[in-house]
C-alpha positions as CSV (number, residue, x, y, z in Angstrom):
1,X,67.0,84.9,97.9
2,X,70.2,84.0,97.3
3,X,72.3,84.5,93.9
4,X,75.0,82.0,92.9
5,X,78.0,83.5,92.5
6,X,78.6,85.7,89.7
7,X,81.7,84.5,87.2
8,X,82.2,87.7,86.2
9,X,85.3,88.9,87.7
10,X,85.5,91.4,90.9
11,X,87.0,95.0,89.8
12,X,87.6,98.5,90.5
13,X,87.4,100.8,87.7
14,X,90.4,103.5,88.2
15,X,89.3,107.3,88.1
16,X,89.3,108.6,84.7
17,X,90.8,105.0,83.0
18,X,88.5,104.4,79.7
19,X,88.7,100.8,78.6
20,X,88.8,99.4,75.1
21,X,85.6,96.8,74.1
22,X,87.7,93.9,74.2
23,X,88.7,94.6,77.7
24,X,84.5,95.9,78.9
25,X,83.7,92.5,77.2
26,X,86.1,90.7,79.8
27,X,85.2,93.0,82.9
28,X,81.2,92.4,82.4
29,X,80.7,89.5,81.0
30,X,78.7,91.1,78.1
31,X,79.4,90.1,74.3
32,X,80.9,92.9,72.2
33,X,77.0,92.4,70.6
34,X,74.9,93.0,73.4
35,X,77.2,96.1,75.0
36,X,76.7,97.7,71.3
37,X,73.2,97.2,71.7
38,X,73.3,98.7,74.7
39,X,74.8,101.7,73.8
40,X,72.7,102.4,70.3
41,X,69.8,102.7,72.4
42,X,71.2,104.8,74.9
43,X,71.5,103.0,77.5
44,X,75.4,102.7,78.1
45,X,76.9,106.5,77.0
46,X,80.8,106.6,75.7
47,X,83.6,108.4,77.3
48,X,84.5,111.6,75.1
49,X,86.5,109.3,73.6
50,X,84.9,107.1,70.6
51,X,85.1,103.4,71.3
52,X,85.9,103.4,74.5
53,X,83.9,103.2,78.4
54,X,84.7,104.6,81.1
55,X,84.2,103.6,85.0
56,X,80.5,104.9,84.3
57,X,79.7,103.3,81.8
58,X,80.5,100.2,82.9
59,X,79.1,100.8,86.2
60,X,75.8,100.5,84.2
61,X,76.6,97.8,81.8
62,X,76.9,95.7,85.8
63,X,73.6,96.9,86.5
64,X,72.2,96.6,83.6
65,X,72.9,92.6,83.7
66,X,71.8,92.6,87.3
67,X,68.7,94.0,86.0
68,X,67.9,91.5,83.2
69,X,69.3,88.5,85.6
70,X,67.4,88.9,88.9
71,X,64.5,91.1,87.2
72,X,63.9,90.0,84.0
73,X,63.2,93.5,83.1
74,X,62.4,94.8,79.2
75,X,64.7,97.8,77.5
76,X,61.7,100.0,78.1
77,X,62.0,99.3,81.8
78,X,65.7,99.4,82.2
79,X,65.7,102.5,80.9
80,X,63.3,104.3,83.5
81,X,65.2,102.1,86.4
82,X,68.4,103.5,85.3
83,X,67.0,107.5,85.1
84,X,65.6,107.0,88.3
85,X,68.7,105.4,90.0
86,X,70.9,108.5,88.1
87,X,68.3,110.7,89.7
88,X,68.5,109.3,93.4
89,X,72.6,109.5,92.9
90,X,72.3,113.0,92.2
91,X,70.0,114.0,95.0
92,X,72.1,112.4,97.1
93,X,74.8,114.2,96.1
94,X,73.0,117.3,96.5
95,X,71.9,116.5,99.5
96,X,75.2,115.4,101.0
97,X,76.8,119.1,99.5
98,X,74.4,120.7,101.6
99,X,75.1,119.0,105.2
């Protein structure tokens, strides 16, 4: 099945760069609303420093939308997709320290 192009713009988070709303809001897509949301219920976590994301977290806000686009997938469901995606990451990771 093919998608239609996304308008949100391509990009490549730098290591350790935390982002303002404003700028997360331009990089996703996402209203300033909906990323809030996202993050009350726990969802999207902050970087250690208050109001700002880093490359994680918006790394999730992309799937997240992904999710809810090609899905149609609840907050309920999100949640358990994106725990067992974060588990499968880290298993790989173990797995890959270990060969």
């Amino acid at each position: 099945m093919n998608q239609p192009p996304s308008d949100t713009p391509f990009f490549e988070p730098e290591e350790n760069a935390t982002y303002q709303l404003d700028v997360v809001e331009s990089l996703t897509g996402l209203s300033s609303q909906t990323i809030l949301h996202y993050q009350e219920i726990g969802l999207v976590r902050v970087s250690s420093v208050p109001g700002e994301f880093d490359e994680d977290a918006l790394r999730t806000l992309r799937r997240i939308e992904h999710l809810r686009d090609t899905c149609e997938v609840n907050s309920s469901g999100l949640q358990l997709i994106l725990d067992l995606m974060d588990e499968v990451e880290r298993l790989r990771a173990e797995l890959h320290r270990r060969m």
